[in-house]
PyMOL commands that place a pseudoatom at each C-alpha (Angstrom):
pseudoatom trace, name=CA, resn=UNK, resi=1, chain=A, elem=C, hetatm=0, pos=[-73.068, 67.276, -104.620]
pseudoatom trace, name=CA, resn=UNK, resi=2, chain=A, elem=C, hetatm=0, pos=[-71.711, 66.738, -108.470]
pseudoatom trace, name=CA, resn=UNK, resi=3, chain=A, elem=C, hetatm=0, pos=[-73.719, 67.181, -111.124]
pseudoatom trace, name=CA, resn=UNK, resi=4, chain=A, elem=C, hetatm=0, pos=[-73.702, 63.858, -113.374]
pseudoatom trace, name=CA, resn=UNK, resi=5, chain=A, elem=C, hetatm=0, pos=[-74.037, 63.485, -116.786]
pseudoatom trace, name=CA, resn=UNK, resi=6, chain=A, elem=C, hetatm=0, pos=[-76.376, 61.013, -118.930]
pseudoatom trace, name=CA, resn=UNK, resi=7, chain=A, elem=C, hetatm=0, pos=[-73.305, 60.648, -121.094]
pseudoatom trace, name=CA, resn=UNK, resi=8, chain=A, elem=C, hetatm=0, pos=[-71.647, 57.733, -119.273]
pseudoatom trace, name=CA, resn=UNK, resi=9, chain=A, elem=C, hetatm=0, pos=[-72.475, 55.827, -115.853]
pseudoatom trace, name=CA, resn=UNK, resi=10, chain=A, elem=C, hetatm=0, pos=[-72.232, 57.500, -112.931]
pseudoatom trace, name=CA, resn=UNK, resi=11, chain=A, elem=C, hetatm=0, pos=[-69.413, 54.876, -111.423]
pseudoatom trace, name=CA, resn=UNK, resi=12, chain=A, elem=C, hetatm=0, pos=[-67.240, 56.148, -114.895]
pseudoatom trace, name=CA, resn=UNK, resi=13, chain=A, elem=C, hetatm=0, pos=[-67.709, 59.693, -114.070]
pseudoatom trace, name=CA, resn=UNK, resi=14, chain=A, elem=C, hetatm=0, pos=[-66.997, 58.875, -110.258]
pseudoatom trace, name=CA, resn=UNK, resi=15, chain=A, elem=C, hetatm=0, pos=[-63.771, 56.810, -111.464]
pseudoatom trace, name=CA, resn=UNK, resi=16, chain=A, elem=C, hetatm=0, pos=[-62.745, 60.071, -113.617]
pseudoatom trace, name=CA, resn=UNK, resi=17, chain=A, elem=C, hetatm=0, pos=[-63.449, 62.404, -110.235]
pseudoatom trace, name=CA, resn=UNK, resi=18, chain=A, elem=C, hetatm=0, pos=[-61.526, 60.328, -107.964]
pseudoatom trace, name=CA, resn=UNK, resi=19, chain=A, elem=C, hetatm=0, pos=[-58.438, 60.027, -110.536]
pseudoatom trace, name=CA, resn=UNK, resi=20, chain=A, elem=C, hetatm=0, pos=[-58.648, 63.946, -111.455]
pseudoatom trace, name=CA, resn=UNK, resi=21, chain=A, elem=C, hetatm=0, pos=[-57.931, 64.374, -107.843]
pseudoatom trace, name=CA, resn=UNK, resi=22, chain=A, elem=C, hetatm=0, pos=[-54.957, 62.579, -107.753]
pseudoatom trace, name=CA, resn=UNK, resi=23, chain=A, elem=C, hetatm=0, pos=[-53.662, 63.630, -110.549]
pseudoatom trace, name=CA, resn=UNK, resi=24, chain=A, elem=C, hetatm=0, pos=[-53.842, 67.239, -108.775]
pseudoatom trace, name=CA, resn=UNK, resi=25, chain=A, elem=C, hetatm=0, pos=[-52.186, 66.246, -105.817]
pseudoatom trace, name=CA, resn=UNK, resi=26, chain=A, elem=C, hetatm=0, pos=[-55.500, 66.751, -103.332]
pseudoatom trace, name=CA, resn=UNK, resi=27, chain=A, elem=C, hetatm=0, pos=[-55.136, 62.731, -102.917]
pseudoatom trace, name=CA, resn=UNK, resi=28, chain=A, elem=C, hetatm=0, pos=[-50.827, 62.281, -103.351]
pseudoatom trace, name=CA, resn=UNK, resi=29, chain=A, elem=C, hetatm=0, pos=[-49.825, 58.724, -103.598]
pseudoatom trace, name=CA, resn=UNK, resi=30, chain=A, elem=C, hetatm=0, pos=[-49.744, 56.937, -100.385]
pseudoatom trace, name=CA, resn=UNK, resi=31, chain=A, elem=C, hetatm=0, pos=[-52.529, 58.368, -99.112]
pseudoatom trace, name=CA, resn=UNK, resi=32, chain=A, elem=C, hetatm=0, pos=[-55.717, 57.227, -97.123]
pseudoatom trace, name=CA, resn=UNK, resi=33, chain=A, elem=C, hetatm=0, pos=[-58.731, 58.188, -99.486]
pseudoatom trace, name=CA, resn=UNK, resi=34, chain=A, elem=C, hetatm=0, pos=[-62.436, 58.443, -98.229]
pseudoatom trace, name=CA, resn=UNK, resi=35, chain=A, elem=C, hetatm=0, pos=[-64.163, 55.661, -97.169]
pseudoatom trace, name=CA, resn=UNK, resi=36, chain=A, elem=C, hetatm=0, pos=[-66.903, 54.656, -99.649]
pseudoatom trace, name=CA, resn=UNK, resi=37, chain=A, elem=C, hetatm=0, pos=[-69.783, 55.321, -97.872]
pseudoatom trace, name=CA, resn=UNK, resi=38, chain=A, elem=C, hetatm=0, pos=[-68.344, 58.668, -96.804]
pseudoatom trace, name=CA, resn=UNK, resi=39, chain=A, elem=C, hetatm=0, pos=[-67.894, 59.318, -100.962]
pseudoatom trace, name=CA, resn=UNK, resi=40, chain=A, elem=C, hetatm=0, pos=[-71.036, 58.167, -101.260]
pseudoatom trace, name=CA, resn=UNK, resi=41, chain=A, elem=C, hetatm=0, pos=[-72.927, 60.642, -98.869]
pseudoatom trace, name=CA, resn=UNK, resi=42, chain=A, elem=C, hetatm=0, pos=[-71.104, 63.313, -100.064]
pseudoatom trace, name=CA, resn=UNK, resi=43, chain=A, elem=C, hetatm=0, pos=[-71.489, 63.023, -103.393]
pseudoatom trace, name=CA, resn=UNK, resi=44, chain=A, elem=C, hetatm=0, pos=[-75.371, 61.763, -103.039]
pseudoatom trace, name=CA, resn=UNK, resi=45, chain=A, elem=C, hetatm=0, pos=[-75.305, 57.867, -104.591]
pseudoatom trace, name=CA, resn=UNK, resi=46, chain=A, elem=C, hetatm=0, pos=[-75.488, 54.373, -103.797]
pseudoatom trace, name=CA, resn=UNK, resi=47, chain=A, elem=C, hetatm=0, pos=[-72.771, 53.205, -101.828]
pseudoatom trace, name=CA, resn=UNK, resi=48, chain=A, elem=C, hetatm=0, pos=[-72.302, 50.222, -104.545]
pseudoatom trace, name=CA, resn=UNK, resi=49, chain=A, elem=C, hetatm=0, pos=[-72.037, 52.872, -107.222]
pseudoatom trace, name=CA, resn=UNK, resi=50, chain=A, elem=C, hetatm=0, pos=[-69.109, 54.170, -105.167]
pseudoatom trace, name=CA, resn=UNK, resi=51, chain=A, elem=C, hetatm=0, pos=[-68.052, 50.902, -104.452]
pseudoatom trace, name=CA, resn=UNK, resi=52, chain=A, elem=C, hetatm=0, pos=[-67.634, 49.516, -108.029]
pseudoatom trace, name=CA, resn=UNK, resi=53, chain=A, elem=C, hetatm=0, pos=[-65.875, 52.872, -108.961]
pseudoatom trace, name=CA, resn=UNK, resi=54, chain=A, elem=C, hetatm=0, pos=[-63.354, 51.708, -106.200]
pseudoatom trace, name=CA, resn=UNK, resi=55, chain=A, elem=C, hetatm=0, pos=[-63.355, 48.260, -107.498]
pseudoatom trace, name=CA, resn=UNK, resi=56, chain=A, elem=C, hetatm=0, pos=[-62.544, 49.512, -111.095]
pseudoatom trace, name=CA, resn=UNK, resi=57, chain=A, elem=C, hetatm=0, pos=[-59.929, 52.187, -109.555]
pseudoatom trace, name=CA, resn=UNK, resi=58, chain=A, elem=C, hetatm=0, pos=[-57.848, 48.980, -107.834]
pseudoatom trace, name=CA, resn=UNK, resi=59, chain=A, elem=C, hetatm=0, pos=[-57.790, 46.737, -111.004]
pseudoatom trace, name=CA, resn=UNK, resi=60, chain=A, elem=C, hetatm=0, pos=[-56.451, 49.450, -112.665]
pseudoatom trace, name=CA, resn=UNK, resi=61, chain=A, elem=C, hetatm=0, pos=[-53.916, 49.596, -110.093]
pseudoatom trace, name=CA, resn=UNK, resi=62, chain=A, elem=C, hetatm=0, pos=[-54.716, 53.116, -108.864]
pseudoatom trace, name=CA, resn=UNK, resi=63, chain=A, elem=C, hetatm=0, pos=[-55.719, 52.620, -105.835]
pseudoatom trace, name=CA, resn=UNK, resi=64, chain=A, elem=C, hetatm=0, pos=[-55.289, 49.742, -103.283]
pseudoatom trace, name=CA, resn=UNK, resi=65, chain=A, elem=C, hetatm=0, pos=[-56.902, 48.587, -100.108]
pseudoatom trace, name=CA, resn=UNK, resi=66, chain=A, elem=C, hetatm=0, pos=[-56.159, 47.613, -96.283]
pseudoatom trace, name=CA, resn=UNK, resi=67, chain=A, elem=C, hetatm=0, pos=[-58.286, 45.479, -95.088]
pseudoatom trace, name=CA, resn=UNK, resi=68, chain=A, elem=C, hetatm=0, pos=[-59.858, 47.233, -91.933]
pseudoatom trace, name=CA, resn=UNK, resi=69, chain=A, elem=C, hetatm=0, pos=[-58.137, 50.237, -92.900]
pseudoatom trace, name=CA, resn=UNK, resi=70, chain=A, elem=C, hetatm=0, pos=[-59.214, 51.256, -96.111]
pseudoatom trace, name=CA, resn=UNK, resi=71, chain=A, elem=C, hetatm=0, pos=[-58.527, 52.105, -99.391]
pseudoatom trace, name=CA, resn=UNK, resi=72, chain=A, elem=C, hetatm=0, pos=[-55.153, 54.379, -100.552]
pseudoatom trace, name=CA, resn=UNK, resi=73, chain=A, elem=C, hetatm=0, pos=[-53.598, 55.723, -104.097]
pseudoatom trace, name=CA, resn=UNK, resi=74, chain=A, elem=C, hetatm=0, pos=[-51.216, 53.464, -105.171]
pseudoatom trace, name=CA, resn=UNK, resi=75, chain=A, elem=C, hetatm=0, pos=[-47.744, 54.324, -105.546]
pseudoatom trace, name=CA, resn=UNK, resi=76, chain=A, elem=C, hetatm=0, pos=[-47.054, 55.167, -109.397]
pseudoatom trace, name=CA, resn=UNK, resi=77, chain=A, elem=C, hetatm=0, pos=[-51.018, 56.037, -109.579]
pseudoatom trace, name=CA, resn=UNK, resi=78, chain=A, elem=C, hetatm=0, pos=[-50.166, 59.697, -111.320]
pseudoatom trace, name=CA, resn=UNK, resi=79, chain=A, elem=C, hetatm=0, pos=[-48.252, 57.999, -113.997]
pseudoatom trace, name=CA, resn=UNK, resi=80, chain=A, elem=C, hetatm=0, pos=[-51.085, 55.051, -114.558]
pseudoatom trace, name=CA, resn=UNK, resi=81, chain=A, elem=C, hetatm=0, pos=[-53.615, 57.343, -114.652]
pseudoatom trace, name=CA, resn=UNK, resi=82, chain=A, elem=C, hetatm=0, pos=[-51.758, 59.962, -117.366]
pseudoatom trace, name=CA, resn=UNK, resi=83, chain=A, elem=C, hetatm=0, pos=[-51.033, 56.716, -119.163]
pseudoatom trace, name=CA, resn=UNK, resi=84, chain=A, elem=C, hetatm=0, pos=[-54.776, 55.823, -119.233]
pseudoatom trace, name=CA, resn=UNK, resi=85, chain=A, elem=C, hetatm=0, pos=[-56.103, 59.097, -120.116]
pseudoatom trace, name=CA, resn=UNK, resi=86, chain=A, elem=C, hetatm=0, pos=[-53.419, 59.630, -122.744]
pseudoatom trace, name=CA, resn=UNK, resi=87, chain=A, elem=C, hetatm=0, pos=[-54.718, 56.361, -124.574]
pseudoatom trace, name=CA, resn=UNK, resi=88, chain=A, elem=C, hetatm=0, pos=[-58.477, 57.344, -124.097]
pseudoatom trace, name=CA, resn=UNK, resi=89, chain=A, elem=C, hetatm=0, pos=[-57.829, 60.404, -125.780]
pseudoatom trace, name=CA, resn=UNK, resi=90, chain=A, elem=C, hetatm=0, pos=[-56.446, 58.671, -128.355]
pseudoatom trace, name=CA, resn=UNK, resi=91, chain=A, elem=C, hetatm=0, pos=[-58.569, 55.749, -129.358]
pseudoatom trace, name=CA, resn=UNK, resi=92, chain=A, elem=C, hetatm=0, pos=[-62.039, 58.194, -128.172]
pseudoatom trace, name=CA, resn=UNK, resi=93, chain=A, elem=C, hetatm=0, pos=[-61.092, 61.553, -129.022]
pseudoatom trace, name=CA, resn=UNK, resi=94, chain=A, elem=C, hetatm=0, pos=[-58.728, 62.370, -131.054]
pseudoatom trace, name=CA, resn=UNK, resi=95, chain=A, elem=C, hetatm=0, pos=[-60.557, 60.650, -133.875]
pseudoatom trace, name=CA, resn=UNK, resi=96, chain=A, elem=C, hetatm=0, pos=[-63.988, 62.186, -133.086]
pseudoatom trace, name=CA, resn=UNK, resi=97, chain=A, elem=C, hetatm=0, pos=[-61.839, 65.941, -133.539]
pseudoatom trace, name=CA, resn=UNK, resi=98, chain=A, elem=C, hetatm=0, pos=[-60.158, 64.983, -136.189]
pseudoatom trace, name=CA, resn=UNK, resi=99, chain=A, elem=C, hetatm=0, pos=[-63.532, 63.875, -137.661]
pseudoatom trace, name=CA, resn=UNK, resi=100, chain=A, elem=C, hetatm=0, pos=[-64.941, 67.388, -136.898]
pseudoatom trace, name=CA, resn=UNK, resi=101, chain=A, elem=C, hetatm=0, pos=[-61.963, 69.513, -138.131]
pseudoatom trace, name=CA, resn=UNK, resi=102, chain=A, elem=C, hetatm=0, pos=[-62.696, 67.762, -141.535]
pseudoatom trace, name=CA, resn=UNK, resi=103, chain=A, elem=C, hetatm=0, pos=[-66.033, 69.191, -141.904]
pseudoatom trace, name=CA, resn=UNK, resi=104, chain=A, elem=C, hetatm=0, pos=[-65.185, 72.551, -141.585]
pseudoatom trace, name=CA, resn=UNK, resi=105, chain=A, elem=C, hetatm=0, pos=[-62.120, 72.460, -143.409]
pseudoatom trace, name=CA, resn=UNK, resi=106, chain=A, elem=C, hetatm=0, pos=[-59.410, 71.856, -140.910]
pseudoatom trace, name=CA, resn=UNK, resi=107, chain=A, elem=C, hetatm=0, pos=[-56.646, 69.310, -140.440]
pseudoatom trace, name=CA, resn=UNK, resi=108, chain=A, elem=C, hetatm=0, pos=[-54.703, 68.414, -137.518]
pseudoatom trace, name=CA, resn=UNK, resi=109, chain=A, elem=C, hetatm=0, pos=[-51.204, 66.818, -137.140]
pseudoatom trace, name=CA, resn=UNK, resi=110, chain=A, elem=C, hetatm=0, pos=[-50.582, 64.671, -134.023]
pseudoatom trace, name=CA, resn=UNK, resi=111, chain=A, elem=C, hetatm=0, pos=[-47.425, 63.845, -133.041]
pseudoatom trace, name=CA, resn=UNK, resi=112, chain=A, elem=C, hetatm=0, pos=[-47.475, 61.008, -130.361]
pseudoatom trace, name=CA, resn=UNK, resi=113, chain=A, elem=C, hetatm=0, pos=[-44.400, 61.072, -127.842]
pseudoatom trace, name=CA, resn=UNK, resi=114, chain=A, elem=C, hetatm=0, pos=[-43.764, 59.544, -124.885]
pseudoatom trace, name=CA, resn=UNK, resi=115, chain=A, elem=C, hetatm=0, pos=[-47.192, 57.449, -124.902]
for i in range(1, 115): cmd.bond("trace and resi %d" % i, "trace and resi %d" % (i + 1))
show_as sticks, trace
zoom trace
């Protein structure tokens, strides 16, 4: 089982699990991923915790489904997903670091290629 956080919802943090696993190649594009009720028992939730997660994953064009078959990562879903968490990091993060380095007396420069 995973151990969630209280610092987002649970269908986030499932979202971010299934997309860190294609971005390491465990789920390569093209392929069938688990069913959501088999995610679901697995990682101990609601099945329509899982489900939304899914839902979110396909509007974002990560994943796709079959109907009767199943669900599968979309071709191009590596490059979506960097493209996503390279503009999350940007707009959420980056600023909250920056923030931080001022306090104690440090400064960052960002260059921003390729985004």
């Amino acid at each position: 089982m995973i151990q969630f956080t209280q610092e987002k919802p649970i269908w986030r943090q499932i979202y971010e699990l299934i997309a860190m696993r294609i971005l390491s190649g465990e789920w390569p594009e093209g392929s069938r991923i688990v069913s959501v009720r088999e995610l679901a028992s697995t990682i101990g939730v609601n099945p329509n915790t899982v489900m939304r997660s899914y839902e979110r994953l396909e509007a974002d064009g990560i994943i796709f489904n079959r109907r009767g078959i199943g669900f599968f990562v979309a071709e191009g879903a590596k490059d979506d997903i960097k493209q996503l968490e390279r503009k999350k990091f940007m707009d959420e993060e980056l600023p909250k670091l920056k923030e931080r380095l001022g306090y104690i007396g440090l400064t960052i420069d960002v260059r921003v290629d390729n985004l």
